[in-house]
C-alpha positions in Angstrom: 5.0 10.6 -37.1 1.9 12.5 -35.7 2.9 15.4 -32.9 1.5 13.5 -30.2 4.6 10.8 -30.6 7.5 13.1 -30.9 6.4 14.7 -27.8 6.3 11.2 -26.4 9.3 10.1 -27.4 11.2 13.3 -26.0 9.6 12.8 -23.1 11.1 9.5 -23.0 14.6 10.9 -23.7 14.4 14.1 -21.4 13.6 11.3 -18.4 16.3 8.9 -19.6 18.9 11.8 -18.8 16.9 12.9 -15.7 17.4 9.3 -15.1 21.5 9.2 -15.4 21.7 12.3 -14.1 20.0 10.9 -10.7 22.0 7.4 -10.8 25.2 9.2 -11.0 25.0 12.4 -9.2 27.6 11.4 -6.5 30.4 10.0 -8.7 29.8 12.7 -10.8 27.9 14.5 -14.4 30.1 14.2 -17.6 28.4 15.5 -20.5 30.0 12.8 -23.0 28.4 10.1 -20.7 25.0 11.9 -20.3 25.0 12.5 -24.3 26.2 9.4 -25.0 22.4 7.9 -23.1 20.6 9.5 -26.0 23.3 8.9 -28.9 23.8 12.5 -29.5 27.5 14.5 -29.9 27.7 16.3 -26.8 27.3 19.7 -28.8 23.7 18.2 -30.0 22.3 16.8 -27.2 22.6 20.8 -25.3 20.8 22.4 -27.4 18.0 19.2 -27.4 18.5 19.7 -23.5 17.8 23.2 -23.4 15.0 23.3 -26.5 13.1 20.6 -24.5 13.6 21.6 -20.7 14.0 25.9 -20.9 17.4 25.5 -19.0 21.3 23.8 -19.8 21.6 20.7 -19.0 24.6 21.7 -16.5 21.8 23.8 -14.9 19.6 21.2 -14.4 22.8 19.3 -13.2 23.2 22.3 -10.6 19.6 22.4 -9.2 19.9 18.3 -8.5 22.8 19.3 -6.6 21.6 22.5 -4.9 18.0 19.9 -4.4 19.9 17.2 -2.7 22.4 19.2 -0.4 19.1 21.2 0.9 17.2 18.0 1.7 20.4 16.7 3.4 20.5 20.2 5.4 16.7 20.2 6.5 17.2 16.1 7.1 20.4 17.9 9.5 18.2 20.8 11.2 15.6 18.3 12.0 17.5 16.2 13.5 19.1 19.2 15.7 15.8 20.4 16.7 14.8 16.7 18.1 18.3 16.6 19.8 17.2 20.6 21.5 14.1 19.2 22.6 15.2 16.0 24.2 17.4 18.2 26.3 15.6 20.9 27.1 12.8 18.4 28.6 15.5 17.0 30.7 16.3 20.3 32.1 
C-alpha cells in the first residue's frame, strides 16, 4: 500500500468519527460507540485519534461543543440586537 492510500484511508476514518461525533453531539459522545465506528478497542482508537488529528479525541469532542454553544450565543446576540433596533426606531 503506497503512502498516498494510507493517508487516504485515515482520512476516511478521521471523518467517519468527525462524522458520529456531529450526528450524536446532543444525545451525547461515548468513546466505546465512537471507537466502535472504526472497529478499534477504545484504548486503540485514542491514540489513532490523537496520532492523526494533534489533539484527544474528547478534545475534539469539547471544541464541537464549545463551537456549537458559541454559534447558538452569536445566533442569540443577533437576534437581541435586531430586537434593540426595532425599539429604539419606535422611540
Amino acid at each position: 500500500m503506497n503512502q498516498s492510500s494510507v493517508f487516504s484511508k485515515n482520512i476516511e476514518k478521521i471523518n467517519k468519527v468527525y462524522e458520529y461525533v456531529f450526528l450524536n453531539i446532543q444525545e451525547g459522545i461515548n468513546l466505546e460507540e465512537a471507537s466502535s465506528v472504526l472497529n478499534m478497542a477504545p484504548s486503540s482508537f485514542c491514540r489513532f485519534f490523537k496520532k492523526k488529528t494533534g489533539i484527544t479525541f474528547m478534545e475534539y469532542v469539547k471544541n464541537v461543543r464549545v463551537g456549537m454553544a458559541a454559534k447558538l450565543l452569536a445566533k442569540q446576540i443577533s437576534k437581541s440586537l435586531k430586537f434593540v433596533t426595532k425599539v429604539a426606531i419606535i422611540i
